[in-house]
N, C-alpha and C positions, 0 to 999 in steps of 0.2 A: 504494500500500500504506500500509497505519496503522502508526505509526512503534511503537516499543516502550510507552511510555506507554501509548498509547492502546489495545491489545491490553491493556495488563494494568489500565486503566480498565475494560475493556469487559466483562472476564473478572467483575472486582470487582462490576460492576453485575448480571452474572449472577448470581451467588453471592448476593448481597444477597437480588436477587428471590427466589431459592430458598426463602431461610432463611427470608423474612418469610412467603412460600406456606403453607411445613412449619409456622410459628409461629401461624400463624391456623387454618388446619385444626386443631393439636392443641387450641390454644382452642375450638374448635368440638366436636370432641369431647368432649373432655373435660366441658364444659356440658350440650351434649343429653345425655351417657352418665350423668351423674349424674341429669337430671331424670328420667331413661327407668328408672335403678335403681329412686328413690324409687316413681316411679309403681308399679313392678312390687310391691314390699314394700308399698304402701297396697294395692294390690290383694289380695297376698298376708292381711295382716293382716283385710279386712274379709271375706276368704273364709276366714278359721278363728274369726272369730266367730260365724259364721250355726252 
């Protein structure tokens, strides 16, 4: 068995993985969702100049 440290190393190193998972993903969205807006309002804007 893995002594107490090492259990709440192991826990730690989950956690981490987690949070950097969640923190990259929001980065990811958050960049496509903004270019995906803009695209959508360029689109909008040259379909109410015609």
């Amino acid at each position: 068995m893995m002594g107490a440290n090492g259990a709440v190393l192991l826990s730690l190193l989950i956690y981490a993985a987690l949070i950097y998972g969640a923190v990259r993903l929001i980065k990811y969205f958050i960049r496509y969702g903004i270019d995906y807006y803009f695209q959508k309002l360029d689109a909008r804007q040259t379909e109410q100049e015609k």
